[in-house]
C-alpha positions in Angstrom: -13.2 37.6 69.7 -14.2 34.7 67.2 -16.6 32.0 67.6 -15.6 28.2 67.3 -18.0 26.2 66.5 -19.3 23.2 68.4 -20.1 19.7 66.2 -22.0 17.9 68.2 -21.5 14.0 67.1 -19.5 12.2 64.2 -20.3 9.1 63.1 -18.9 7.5 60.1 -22.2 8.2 58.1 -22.6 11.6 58.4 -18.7 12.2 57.6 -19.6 10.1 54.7 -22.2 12.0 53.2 -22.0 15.5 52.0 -23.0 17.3 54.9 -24.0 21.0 53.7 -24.7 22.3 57.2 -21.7 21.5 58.7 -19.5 21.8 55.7 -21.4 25.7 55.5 -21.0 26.2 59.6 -17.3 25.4 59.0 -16.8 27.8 56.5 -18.2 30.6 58.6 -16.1 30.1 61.5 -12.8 28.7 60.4 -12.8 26.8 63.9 -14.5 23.8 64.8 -14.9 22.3 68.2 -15.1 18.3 68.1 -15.2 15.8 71.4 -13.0 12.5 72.1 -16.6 11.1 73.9 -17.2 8.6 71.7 -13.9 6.7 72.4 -14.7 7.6 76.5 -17.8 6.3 77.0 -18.0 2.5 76.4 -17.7 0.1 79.4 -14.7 -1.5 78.0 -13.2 2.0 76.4 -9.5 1.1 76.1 -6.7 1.9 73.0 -8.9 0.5 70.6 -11.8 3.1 70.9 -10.1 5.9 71.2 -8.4 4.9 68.1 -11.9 5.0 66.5 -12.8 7.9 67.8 -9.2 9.9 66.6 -10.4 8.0 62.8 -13.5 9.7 62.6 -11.5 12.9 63.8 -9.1 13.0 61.1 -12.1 12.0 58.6 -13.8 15.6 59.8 -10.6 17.7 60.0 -9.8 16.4 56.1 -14.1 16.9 55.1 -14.3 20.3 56.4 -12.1 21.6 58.1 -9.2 21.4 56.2 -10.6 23.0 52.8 -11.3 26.4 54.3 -8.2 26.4 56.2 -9.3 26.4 59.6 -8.1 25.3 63.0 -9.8 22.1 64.8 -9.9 22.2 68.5 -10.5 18.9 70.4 -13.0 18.7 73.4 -11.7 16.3 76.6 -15.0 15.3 77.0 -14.9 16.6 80.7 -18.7 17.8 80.1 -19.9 14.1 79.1 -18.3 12.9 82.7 -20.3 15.5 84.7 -23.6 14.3 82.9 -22.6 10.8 83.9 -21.4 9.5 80.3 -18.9 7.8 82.1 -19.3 5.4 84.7 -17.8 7.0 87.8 -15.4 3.8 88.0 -13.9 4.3 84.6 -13.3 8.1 85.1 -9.1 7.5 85.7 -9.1 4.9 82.4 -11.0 8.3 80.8 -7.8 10.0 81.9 -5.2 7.8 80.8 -7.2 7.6 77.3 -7.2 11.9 77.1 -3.8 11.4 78.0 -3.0 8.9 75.1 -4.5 11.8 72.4 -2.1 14.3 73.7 0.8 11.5 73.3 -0.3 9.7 70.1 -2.4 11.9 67.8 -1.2 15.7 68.2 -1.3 15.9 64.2 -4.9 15.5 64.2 -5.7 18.8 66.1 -5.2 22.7 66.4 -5.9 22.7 70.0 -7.0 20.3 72.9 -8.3 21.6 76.1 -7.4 19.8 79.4 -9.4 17.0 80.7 -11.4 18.7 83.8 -13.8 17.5 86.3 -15.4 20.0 88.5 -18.4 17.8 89.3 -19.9 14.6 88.9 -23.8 15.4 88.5 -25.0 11.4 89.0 -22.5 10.4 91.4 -23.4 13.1 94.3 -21.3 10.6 96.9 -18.3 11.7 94.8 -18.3 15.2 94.7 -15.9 15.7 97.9 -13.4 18.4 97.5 -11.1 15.8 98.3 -11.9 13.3 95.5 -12.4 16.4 93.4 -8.9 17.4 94.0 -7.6 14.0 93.1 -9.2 13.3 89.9 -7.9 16.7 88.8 -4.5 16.6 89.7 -4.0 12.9 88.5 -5.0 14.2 85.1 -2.8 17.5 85.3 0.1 15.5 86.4 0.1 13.0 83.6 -0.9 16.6 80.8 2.2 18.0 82.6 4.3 15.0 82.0 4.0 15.5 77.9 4.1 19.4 77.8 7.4 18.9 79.7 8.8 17.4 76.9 7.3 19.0 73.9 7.2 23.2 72.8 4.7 22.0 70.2 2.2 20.2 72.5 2.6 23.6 75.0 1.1 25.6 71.9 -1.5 22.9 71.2 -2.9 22.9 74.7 -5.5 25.0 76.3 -6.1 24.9 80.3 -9.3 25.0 81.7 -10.1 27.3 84.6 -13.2 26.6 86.9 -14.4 29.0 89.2 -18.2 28.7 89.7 -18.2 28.1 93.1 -15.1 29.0 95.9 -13.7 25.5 96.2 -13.7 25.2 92.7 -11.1 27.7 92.0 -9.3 26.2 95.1 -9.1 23.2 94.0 -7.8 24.7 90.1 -5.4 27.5 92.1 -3.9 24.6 94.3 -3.4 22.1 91.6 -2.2 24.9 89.0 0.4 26.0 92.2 1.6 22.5 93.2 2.5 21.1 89.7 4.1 25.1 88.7 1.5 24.6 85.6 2.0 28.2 84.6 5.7 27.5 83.2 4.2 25.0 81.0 0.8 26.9 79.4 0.7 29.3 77.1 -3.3 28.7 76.2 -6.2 29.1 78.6 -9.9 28.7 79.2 -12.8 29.5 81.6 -15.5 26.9 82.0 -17.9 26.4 84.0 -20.5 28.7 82.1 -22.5 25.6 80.8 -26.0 26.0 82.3 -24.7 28.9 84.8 -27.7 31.2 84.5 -30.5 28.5 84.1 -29.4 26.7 87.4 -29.6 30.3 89.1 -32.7 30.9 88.1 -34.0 27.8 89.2 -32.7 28.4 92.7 -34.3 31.7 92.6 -31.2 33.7 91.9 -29.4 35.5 88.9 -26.6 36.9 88.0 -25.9 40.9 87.8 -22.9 40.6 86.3 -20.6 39.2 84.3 -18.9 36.2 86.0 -16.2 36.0 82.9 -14.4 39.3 84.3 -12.6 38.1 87.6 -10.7 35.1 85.9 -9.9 36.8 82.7 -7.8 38.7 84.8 -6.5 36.1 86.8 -5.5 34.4 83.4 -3.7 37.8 82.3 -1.6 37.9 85.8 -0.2 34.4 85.0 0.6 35.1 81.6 2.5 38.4 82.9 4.2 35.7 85.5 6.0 33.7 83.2 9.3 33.9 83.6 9.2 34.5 79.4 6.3 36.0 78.9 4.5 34.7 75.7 4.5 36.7 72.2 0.5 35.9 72.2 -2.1 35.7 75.1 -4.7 33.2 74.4 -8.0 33.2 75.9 -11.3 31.0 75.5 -14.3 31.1 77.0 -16.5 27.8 77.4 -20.6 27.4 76.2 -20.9 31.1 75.9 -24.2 32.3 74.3 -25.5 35.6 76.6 -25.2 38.7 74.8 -24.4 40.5 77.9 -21.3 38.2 78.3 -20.5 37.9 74.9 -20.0 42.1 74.7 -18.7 42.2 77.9 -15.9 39.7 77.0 -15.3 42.3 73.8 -14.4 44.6 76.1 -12.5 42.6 78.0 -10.7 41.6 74.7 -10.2 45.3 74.0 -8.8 46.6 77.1 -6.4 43.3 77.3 -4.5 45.0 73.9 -4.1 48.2 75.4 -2.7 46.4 78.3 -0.3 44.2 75.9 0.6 46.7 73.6 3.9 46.0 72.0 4.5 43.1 74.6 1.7 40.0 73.0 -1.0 39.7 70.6 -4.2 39.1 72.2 -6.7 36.3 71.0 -9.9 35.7 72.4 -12.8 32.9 71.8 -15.8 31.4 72.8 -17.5 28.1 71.9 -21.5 27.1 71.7 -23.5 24.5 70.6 -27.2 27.0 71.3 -26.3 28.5 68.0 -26.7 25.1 66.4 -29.9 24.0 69.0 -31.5 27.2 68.7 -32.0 27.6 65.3 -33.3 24.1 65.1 -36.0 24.5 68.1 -36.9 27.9 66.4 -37.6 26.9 63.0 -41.7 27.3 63.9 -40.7 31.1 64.7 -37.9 31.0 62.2 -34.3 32.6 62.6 -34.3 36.1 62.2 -30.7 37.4 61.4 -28.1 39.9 62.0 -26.3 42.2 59.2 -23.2 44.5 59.6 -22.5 46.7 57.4 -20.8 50.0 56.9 -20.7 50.7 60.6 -24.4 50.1 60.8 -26.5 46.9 62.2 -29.6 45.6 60.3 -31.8 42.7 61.0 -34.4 40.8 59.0 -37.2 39.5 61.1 -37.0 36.1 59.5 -35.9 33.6 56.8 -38.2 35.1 54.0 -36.5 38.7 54.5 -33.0 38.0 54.5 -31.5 39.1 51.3 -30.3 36.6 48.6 -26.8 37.8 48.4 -26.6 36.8 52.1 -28.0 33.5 51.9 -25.8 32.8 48.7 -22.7 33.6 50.9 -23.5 31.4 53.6 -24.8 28.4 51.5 -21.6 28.8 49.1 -22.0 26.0 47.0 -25.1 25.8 44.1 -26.2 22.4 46.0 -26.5 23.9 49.7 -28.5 26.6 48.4 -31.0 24.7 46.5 -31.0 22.7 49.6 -31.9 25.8 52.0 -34.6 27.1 48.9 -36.3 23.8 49.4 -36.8 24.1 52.8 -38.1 27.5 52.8 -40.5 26.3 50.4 -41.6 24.2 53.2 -42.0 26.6 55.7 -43.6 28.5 53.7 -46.5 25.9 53.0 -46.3 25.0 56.5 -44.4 21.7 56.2 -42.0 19.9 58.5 -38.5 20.5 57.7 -36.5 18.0 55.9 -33.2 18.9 57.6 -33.4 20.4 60.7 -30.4 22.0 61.1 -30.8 24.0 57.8 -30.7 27.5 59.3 -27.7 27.0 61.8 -25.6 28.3 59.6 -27.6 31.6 59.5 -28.1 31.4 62.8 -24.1 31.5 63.4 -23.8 33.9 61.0 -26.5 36.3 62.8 -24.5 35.9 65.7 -20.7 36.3 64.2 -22.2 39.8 63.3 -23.6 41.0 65.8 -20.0 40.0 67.5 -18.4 42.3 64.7 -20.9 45.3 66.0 -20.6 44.9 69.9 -16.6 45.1 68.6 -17.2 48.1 66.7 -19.1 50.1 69.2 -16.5 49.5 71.8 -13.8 50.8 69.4 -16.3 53.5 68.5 -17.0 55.3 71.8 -13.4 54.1 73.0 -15.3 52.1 76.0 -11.9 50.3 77.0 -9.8 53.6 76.6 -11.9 55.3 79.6 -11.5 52.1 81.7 -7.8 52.0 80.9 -7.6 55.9 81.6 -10.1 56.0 85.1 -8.7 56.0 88.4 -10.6 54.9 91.6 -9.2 56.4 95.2 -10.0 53.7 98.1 
């Protein structure tokens, strides 16, 4: 399981200038997650803005992502049309424009996931299973169009699953039956996790259990389906940040190699931007962080107790460090931060570890070995 990370905006200035928290966040993960929004959300978005958009996208993936060999992965900007971004009336020109990056820029990304729509948040009139169903399958039809005719652009994209409510998954089950998507993907997703356990909790609800599990499996029948069954099995999962969720899809991620043994390679990961937002909004409590080590899991309370040799792996280059000793200078002294985004790189970092140790302690106590082994009777 390995984190992408998500970059939340790129203008031409901050490409421009020698960004040391993205070019440090970069380094950690080898994966970066960028959006096509800015060339989506204009009134008159057409050609020309996408265009734009794919410039500043090529500027990154040469800045940072290219120098520590890592893998950019394109966002649809499906997200930004449920918060309304995008006028409701310019949602099929947002389709045909996805659909122009999948035809005229596939050097300037790893990966792209499908453009999907499962609701339209400002536009409550809309959100008719019907028109739902429509919007979906106009963009799937035109995505199904180019992977017909390209091997390379079936490798390149990854399809979104939604599942958060029943017609949700109906509408993705129909749409993914109809077109006979499953001959054409070989990379999938489950979304809909975005803001999952807030809205519960504001409707008085929660969740006592891992929603991730049901479609992980539903992803692993259809890549068992295929008439040729893939030499790797793909899986992401969308805005993940829970810890539960995050060891539970560990598991998940453990038990799927026993099941693939010596038929695919498995690889699992997860995107979120709260490792970026947290650190941020906590710098008056400061980021504590993570350490594995030797099969054992340490953690400094804060900034001022994380070792140097840390800090000096993260911050890599003599500037970025001199940078992040400045600024805990300030907190120190109680001043405002300068940059504040410094410690999302150690807040990434805290997290990637304490990945490596939910990993670890699965392999350990050979957690997806007793599932694999159990039997139930009914």
């Amino acid at each position: 399981m390995e984190f992408v990370n998500v970059t939340a905006s790129m203008p031409w200035s901050r490409i421009k200038l020698n960004d040391d928290v993205t070019m440090a966040s970069v380094n950690l993960t080898k994966r970066s997650l960028v959006s096509i929004i800015g060339g989506l959300r204009q009134k008159r978005a057409g050609p020309d803005t996408i265009q734009n958009q794919m410039y500043e996208i090529e500027a990154y993936r040469k800045r940072f992502v290219q120098p520590c060999h890592g893998r950019l992965y394109i966002d649809s900007g499906g997200y930004s049309i449920i918060t309304g971004e995008v006028d409701p009336q310019n949602i099929r020109k947002a389709i045909k424009l996805y659909n122009l990056v999948l035809e005229h820029y596939p050097k300037s990304y790893d990966n792209i996931f499908t453009l999907d729509i499962p609701v339209l948040l400002k536009a409550p009139s809309l959100n008719t299973k019907a028109n739902l169903f429509q919007l979906n399958y106009e963009s799937l039809f035109d995505t199904k169009k180019f992977l017909e005719k390209s091997l390379k652009l079936q490798n390149k994209v990854i399809f979104i699953w939604h599942f958060k409510v029943f017609g949700q998954y109906h509408i993705w089950k129909n749409i993914y039956s109809d077109l006979g998507l499953n001959d054409y993907i070989k990379n999938r997703a489950i979304g809909g996790l975005v803001g999952l356990n807030n809205a519960l909790m504001k409707a008085g609800r929660k969740i006592d259990f891992s929603p991730v599990i049901a479609l992980s499996f539903r992803c692993l029948l259809d890549h068992l389906k295929k008439k040729t069954v893939d030499k790797i099995f793909c899986l992401h999962y969308l805005g993940v940040k829970i810890r539960s969720d995050r060891f539970i899809i560990a598991l998940i991620e453990r038990l799927f190699k026993i099941y693939l043994r010596d038929i695919s390679e498995v690889v699992f990961t997860y995107d979120s931007i709260n490792y970026n937002t947290s650190a941020m909004l906590g710098t008056k409590t400061l980021v504590n962080c993570w350490h594995f080590h030797e099969n054992q899991i340490e953690n400094y309370e804060n900034i001022f107790s994380v070792p140097k040799k840390i800090l000096r792996s993260i911050y890599f280059t003599d500037q970025m460090y001199y940078s992040l000793k400045t600024e805990i200078e300030n907190l120190k002294r109680g001043k405002k931060l300068n940059n504040a985004g410094i410690l999302s790189p150690l807040n990434i970092y805290s997290n990637m570890q304490l990945d490596l140790y939910f990993k670890y302690t699965i392999k350990e106590y050979f957690l997806a070995e007793l599932i694999y082994r159990s039997k139930t009777d009914f």
